[in-house]
N, C-alpha and C positions, 0 to 999 in steps of 0.2 A: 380747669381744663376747658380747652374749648375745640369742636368738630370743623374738618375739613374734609371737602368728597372731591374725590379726581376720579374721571375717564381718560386712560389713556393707553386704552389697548389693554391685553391681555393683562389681567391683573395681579399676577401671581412675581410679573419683574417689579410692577409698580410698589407693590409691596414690600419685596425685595427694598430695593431703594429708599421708601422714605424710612424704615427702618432704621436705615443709615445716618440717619438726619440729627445732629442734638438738640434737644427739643423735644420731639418727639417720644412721646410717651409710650403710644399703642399703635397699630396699623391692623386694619380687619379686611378684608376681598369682601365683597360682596355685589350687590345689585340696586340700581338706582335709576330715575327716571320713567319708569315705564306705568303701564296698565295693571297690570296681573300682582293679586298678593300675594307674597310670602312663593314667588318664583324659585324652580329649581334652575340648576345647572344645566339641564336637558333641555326646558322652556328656553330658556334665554339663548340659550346656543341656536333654538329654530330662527332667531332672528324677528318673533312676533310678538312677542311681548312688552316691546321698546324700550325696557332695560338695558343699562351699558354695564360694562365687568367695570366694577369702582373697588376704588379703597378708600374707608373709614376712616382719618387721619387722628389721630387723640396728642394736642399738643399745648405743651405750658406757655402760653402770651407773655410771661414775663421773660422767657429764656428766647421765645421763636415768635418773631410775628407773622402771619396772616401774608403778608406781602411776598416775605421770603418762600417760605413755600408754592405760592403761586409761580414767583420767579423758577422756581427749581423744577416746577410742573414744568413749565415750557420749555424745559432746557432739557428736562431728562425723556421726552419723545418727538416726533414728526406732530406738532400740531396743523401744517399743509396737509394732510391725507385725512382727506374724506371716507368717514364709517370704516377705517381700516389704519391697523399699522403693520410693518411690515407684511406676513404672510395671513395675518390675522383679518377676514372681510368681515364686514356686517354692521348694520348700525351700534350690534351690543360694544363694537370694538369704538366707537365713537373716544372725538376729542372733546370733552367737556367738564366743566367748573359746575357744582352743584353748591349752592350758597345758603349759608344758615341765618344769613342778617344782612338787611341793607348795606351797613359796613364792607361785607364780605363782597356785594355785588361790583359797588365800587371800585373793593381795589382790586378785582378782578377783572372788571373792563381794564383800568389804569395797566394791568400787567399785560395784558391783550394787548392794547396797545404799543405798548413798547416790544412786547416779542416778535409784533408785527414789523416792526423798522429793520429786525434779523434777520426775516427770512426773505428768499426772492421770489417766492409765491405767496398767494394769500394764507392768512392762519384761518381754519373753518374751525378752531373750538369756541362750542357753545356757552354760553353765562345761561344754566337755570338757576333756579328757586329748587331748593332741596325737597322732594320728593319723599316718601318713609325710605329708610335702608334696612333690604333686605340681606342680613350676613349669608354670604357661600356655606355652603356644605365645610365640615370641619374638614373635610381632607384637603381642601384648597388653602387652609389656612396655613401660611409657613411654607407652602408647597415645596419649594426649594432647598429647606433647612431640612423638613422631614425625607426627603427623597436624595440628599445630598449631590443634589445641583447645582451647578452655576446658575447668577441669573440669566435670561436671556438680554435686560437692559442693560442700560450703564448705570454703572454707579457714581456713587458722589464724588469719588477721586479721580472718576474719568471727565469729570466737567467742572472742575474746581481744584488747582494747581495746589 
């Protein structure tokens, strides 16, 4: 198995979503990027701890590669909006790629790139270096599944015929 981290707003649709994915093994909400250890829900929500709302991606490389899910990150939110998606502000809501190996960096610019030729504004998500990830509080996990939600994103059949 091998680890993949997305920012991409509110993490509880992100989650949602790659769920969806086959391939995908696990999906965890949590925190990534920032200052502060072992951050709550409430830190990260002030917006000063430079943590962004991630998910944890757990996926088998011989069923799903690295590239694909990159491609599917870009597709499934507004990478153009700055520290915010929809109604969501803050840098915790940032667009960003958090990378466990050179490899990963790679094809991560490489999908940047190309997501970039889609849109008519610029894409501001970030290529870092994986940071420790801090897992959400359990009640974020599933959010949608335990509270019997819709998600708020799309899903994989709304961007894949």
């Amino acid at each position: 198995m091998e680890k993949a981290t997305f920012g991409a707003g509110c993490f509880w649709g992100v989650e949602s979503f790659f769920r969806e994915v086959p391939g995908v093994t696990d999906v965890a909400c949590g925190y990534c990027g920032g200052h502060t250890e072992m951050p709550t829900y409430k830190q990260v929500c002030t917006d000063t701890t430079g943590h962004a709302e991630v998910v944890e991606v757990s996926f088998d490389p011989a069923t799903l590669d690295y590239a694909r899910l990159v491609d599917l990150f870009f597709k499934m939110h507004d990478p153009t909006q700055l520290n915010r998606q929809g109604p969501d502000v803050g840098t915790q809501y940032r667009s960003a790629i958090f990378t466990h190996s050179p490899e990963q960096a790679r094809i991560a610019a490489e999908e940047r790139a190309k997501a970039a030729v889609r849109y008519p504004k610029p894409v501001v998500t970030t290529i870092e270096p994986a940071k420790p990830f801090w897992r959400a509080e359990e009640y974020h996990q599933r959010y949608f599944e335990k509270n019997g939600l819709p998600s708020c994103h799309v899903t994989l059949a709304d961007i894949e015929p």
